[in-house]
C-alpha positions as CSV (number, residue, x, y, z in Angstrom):
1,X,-112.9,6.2,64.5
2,X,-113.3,3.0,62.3
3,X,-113.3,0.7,65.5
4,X,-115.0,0.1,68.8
5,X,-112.9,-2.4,70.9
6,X,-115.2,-3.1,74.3
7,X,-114.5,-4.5,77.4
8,X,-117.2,-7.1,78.5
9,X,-117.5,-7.6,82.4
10,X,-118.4,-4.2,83.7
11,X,-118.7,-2.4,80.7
12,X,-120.7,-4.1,78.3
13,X,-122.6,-6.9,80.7
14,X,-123.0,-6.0,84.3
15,X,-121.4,-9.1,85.8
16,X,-121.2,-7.9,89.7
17,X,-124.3,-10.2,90.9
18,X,-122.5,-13.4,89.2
19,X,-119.2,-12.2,90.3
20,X,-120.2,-11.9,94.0
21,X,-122.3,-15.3,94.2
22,X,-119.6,-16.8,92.7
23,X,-116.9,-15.1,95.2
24,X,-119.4,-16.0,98.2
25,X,-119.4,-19.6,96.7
26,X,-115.5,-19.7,97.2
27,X,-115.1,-18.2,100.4
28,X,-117.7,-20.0,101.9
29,X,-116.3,-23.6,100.9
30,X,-112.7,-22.2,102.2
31,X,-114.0,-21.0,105.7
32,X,-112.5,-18.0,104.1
33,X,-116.2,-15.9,104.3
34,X,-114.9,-13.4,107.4
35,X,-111.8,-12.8,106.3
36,X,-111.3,-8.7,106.6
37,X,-110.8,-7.2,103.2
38,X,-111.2,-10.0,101.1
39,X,-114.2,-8.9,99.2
40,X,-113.2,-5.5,98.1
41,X,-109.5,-6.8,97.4
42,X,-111.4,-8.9,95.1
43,X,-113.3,-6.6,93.6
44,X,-110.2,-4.3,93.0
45,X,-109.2,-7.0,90.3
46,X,-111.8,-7.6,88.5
47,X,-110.9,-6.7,84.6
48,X,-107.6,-9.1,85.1
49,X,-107.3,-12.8,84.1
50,X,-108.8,-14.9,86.8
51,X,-105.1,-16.3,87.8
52,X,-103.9,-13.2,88.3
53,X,-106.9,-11.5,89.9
54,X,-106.8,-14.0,92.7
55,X,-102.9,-14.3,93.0
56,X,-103.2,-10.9,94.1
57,X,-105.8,-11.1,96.2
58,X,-104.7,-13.6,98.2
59,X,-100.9,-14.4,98.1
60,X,-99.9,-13.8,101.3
61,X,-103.3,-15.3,102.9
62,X,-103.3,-19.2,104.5
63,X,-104.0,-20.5,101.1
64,X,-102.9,-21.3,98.1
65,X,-104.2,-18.8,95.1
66,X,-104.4,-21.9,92.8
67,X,-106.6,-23.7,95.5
68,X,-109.3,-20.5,95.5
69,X,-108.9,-21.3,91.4
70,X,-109.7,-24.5,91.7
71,X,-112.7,-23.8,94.0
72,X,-114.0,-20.7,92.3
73,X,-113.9,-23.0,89.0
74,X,-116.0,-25.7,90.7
75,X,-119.1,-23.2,91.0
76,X,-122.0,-23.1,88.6
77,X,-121.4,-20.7,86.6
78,X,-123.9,-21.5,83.8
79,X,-126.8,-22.2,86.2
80,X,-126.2,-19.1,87.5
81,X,-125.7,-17.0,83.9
82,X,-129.1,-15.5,84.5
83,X,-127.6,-13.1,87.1
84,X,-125.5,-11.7,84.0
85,X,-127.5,-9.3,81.9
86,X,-126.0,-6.4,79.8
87,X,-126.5,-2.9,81.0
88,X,-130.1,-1.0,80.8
89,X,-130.2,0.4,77.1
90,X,-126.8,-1.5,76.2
91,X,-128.3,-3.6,73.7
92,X,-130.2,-0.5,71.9
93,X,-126.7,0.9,71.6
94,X,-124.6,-2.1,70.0
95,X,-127.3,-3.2,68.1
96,X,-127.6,0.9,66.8
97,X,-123.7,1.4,66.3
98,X,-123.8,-2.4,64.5
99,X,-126.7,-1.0,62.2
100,X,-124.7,1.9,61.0
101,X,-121.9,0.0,60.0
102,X,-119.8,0.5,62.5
103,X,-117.1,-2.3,63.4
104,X,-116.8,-3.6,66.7
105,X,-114.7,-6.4,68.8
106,X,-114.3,-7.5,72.1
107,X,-110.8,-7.8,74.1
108,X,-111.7,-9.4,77.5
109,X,-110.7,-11.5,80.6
110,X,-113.3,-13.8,80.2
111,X,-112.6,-17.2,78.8
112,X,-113.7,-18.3,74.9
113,X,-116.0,-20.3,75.2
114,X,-118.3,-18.0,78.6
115,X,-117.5,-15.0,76.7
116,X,-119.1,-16.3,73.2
117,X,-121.9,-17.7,74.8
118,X,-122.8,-15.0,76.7
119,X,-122.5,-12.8,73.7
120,X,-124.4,-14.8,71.5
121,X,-127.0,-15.4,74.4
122,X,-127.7,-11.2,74.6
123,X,-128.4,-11.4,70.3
124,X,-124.9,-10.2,70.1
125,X,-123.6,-12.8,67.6
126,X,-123.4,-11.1,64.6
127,X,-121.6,-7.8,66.3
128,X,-118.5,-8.1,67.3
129,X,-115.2,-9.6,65.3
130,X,-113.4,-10.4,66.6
131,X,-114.0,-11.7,70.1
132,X,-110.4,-11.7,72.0
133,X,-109.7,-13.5,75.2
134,X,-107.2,-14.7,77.2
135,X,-107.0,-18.0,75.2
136,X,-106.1,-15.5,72.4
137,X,-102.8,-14.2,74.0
138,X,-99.7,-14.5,75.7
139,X,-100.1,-11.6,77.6
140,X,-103.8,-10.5,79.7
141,X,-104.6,-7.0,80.3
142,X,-102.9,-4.5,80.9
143,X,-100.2,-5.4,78.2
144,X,-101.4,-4.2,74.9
145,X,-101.7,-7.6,72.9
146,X,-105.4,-8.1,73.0
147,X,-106.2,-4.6,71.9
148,X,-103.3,-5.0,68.9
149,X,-104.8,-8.1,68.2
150,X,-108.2,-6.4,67.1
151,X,-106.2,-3.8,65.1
152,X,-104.7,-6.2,63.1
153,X,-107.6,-8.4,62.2
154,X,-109.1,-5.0,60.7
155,X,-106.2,-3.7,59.3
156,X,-106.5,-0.3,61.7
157,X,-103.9,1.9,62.9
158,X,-104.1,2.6,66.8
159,X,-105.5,6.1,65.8
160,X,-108.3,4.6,64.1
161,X,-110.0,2.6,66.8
162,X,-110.8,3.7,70.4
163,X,-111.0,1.5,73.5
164,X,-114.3,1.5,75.6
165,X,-113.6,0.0,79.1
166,X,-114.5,0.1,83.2
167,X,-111.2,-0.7,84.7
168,X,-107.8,0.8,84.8
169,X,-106.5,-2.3,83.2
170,X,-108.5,-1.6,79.8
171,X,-107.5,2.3,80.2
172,X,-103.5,1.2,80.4
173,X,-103.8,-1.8,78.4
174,X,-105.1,1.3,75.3
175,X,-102.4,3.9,76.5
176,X,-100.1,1.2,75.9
177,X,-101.3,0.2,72.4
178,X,-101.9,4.2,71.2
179,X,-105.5,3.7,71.3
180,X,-107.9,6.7,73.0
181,X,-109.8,5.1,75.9
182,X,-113.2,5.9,76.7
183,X,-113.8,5.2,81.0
184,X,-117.3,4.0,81.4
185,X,-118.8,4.9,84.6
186,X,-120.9,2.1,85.7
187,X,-118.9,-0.6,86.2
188,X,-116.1,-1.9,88.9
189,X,-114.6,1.2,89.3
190,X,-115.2,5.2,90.4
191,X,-114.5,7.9,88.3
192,X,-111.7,9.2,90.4
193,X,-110.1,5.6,89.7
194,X,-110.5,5.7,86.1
195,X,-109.8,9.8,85.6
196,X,-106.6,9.0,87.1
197,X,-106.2,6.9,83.8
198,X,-106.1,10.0,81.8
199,X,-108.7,8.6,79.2
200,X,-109.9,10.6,76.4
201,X,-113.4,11.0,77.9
202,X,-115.4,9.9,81.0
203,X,-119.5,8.2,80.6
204,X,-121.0,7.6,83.4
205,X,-124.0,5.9,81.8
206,X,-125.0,4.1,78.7
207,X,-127.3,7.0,77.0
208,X,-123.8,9.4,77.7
209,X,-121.6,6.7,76.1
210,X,-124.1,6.6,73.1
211,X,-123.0,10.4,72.4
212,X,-119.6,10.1,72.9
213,X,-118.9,6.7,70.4
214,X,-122.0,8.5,68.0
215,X,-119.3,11.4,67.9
216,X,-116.3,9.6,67.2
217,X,-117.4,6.5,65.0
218,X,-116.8,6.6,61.3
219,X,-118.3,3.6,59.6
């Protein structure tokens, strides 16, 4: 494989503690906190774009999906960043793959401008090309454009790159574009969840992820 094409949230970073304050931030200024189910609906969506995440949490709830969006926008989100931190031994591993050569990009549902910050903030800056988001597309995950986006830029046929990823929307959105996908284990999702994905291979930590991608990877 000539490329690595990550997920972020869940896979690279492990966003949960800034997802959930930020979730009990929203609830809480909606009277919204007891609602039954709401949390682990949420949860469930994490890996889509934001709209669509909470469109399907909560259409068919007493309020308005684009009224929790304008809420869940209104927390602080960079005061909180410090919650966000990337998985134990995650740096060691991109900054090991990015040593020997190989290439590497990011297709997430994080916005631009979080996503390179963040990035950059972990000493990631120079790793990744390119970094593809939402702002980037017409189409979020599942739909293939993000990962065929990162193809193109490097000139790769699907068979050339794989797609590493924590959700079932990175493991369709590769299907879709002809690109093995690689489950990781420790993010939003179990592994019956993502086996049921059919992905090449399963890693249910970062030191088994490091031998699968140091199998694969051709610089």
């Amino acid at each position: 494989m000539r490329l690595v094409v990550w997920d972020f949230d869940g896979t690279l970073a492990d966003s949960r503690p800034l997802i959930e304050a930020g979730m009990e931030f929203t609830l809480g200024r909606l009277g919204l906190q007891d609602l039954s189910g709401v949390r682990d609906l949420w949860m469930q969506q994490v890996g889509l774009p934001v709209e669509e995440g909470l469109r399907r949490t909560f259409e068919g709830v007493a309020v308005e999906p684009a009224e929790v969006l304008k809420v869940y926008r209104t927390f602080d989100w960079l005061g909180h960043e410090h919650l966000l931190q990337p998985f134990p031994g995650m740096s060691d591993l991109v900054h090991e793959l990015h040593g020997r050569g190989v290439n590497m990009a990011i297709a997430s549902s994080k916005r631009t401008a979080a996503l390179a910050r963040q990035v950059a903030g972990f000493g990631w800056a120079d790793c990744f090309s390119p970094l593809v988001t939402p702002d980037d597309v017409r189409l979020g995950k599942p739909h293939p454009e993000s990962l065929e986006i990162c193809l193109q830029v490097h000139g790769l046929a699907p068979g050339e790159a794989v797609m590493a990823g924590d959700t079932p929307f990175d493991l369709e959105m590769a299907q879709r574009a002809g690109v093995p996908g690689i489950a990781v284990g420790h993010g939003f999702y179990d592994r019956e969840a993502l086996q049921a994905c059919d992905p090449l291979a399963y890693a249910s930590d970062v030191p088994a992820l490091r031998d699968i991608l140091l199998s694969m990877v051709t610089p």
